[in-house]
N, C-alpha and C positions, 0 to 999 in steps of 0.2 A: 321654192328651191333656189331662186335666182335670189332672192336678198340673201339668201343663208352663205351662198358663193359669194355675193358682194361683201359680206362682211366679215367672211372670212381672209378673205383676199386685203380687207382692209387692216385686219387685227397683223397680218402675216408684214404688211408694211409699218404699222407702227412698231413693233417691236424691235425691229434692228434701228431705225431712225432713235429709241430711247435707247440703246445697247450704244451706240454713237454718239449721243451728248453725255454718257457719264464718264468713256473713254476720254474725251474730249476736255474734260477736267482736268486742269494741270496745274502745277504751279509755278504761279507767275515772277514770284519773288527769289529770296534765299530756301532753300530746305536748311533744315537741321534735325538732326535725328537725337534723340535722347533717351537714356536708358537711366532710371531710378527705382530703388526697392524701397521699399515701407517696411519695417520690424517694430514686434511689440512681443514682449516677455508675457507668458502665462503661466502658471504652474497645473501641472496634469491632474484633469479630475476623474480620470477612468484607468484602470490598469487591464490587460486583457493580459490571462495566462493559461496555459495547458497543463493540464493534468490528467494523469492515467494511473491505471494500473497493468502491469507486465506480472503474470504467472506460466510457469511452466510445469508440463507433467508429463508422464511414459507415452501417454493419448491421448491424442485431438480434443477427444469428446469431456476428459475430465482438464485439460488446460483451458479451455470455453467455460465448460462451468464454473469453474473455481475464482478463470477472472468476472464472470458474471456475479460471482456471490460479493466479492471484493466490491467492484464496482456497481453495486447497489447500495452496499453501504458506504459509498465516496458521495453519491447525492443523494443520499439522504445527510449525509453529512453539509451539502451543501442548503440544503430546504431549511436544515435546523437552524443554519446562521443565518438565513433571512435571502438569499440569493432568491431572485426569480427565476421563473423556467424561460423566460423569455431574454435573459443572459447566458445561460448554456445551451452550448449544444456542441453533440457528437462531431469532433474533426477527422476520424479514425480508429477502426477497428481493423487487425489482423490475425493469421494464424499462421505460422510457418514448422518445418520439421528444423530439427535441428539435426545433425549430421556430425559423426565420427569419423575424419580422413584418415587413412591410413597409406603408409607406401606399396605400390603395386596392389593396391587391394580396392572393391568395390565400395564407396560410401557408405555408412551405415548410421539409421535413424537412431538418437540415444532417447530420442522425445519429441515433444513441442512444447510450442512458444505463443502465446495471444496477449495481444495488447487491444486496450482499448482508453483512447484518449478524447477529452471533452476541452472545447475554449468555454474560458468563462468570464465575464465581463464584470469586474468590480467598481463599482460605483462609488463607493468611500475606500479611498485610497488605504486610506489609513487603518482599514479592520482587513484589509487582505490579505496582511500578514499573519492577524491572528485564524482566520478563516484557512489557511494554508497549512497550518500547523495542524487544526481539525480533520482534513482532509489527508494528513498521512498517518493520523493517528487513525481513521477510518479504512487504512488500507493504500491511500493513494502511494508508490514506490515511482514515479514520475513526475517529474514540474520543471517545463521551460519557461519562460519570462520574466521578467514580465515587460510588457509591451506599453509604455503608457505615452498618452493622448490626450488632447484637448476634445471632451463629447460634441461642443457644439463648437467648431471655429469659427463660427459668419462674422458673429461681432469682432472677432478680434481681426479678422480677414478686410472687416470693409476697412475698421481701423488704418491698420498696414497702408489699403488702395490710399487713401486721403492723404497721410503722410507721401508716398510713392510720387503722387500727383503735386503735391504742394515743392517737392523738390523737383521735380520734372522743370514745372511752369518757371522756380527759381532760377535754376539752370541755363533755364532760355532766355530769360531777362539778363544774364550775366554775360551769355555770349552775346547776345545781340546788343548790348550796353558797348561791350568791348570792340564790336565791330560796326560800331555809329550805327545802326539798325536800329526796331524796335518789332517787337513780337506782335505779328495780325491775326494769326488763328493758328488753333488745333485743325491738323489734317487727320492724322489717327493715332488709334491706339490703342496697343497690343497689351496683354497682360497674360503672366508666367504668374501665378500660385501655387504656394510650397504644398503637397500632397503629405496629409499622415499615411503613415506608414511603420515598419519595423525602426527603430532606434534605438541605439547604445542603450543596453540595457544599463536602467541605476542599478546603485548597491542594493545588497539585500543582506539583513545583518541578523546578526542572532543577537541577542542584549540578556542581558540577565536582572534576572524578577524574581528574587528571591532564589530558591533554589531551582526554578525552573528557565531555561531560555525559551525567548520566544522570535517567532522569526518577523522583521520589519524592513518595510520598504519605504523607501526616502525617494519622492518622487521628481525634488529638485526643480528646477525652469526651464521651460522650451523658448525657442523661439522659431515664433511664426512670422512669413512675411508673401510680400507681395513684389514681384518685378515689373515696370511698367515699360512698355517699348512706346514713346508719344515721338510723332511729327509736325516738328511746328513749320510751321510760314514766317517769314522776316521780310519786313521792307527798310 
């Protein structure tokens, strides 16, 4: 029991004595702080978009069924063109009354209203259009997006850091050039990466194919990048 006390008594003093020499770290020279970003153009190889069906009817029970019958055959219409089940899925189901205002008079239900809406992750950018067009021909009367994205950004991500950094280090050789100095080390460094997310949706066009249109989506260039926040040392 007494070494267990001595050694803890001992862990309890090393701890702040290392908390103390990393404080202790400073720098001896110029600081400089520098902030550089990396970009690199990709073009989108995933489009995500929602699609549903909205029906309504006098009662709950037959606006449910009707969008359920609807929206069975919206994915089946989706299986048939090759989607996986492991790209869709349900984002939203509702039911609401729908309501007659009148002046001085108490609301009055004229029906309901059920929506049910699914995201769906396309993978060939280029057949989403025609898949879309299937898809209302199956009933679907709802489509927002489309959302499109780089599926795997790392590469293009580490990309961006490398450029980021090669202009960083540049940066610092040119102020320290200009201020008779010369660059001793990296202190740190911080990094800001751009998040996919929602984006200005691109065009979506209708084109004509003989006598029928069909709907196309042009999925244009991103750019992806990286910010770097580096602190150098100068002597």
């Amino acid at each position: 029991m007494k070494n267990l006390l001595v050694a803890a008594a001992t862990l309890g003093a090393l701890i702040p004595a290392a908390a103390s020499a990393e404080i202790a770290q400073v720098i001896s020279g110029t600081r400089l702080d520098i902030s550089a970003r990396g970009e690199v153009t990709r073009v989108p190889d995933v489009a995500v978009i929602s699609a549903g069906v909205l029906t309504q009817a006098k009662d709950a029970q037959t606006a449910l069924a009707d969008n359920a019958t609807q929206m069975t055959r919206v994915l089946a219409a989706l299986k048939r063109a090759g989607v996986a089940d492991r790209d869709v899925s349900t984002s939203s189901i509702g039911l609401s009354a729908q309501y007659l205002y009148a002046e001085n008079k108490p609301p009055v239900v004229t029906g309901y209203q059920a929506n049910n809406s699914v995201t769906i992750k396309f993978r060939d950018v280029a057949k989403s259009g025609t898949i879309l067009d299937a898809l209302v021909a199956a009933g679907a009367n709802q489509i927002n997006g489309p959302n499109l994205m780089i599926d795997k950004p790392a590469p293009a991500l580490n990309e961006a850091r490398v450029q980021a950094m090669a202009l960083a280090r540049s940066r610092a050789e040119l102020y320290a050039k200009a201020a008779g100095l010369t660059v001793k080390r990296i202190v740190s460094i911080g990094e800001s990466a751009d998040e996919q997310g929602p984006r200005p949706y691109p065009m979506m066009m209708m084109a004509r194919d003989g006598a029928s249109a069909k709907t196309q989506i042009t999925p244009g260039e991103q750019q992806i990048g990286v910010t770097l926040t580096v602190t150098f040392e100068l002597n």
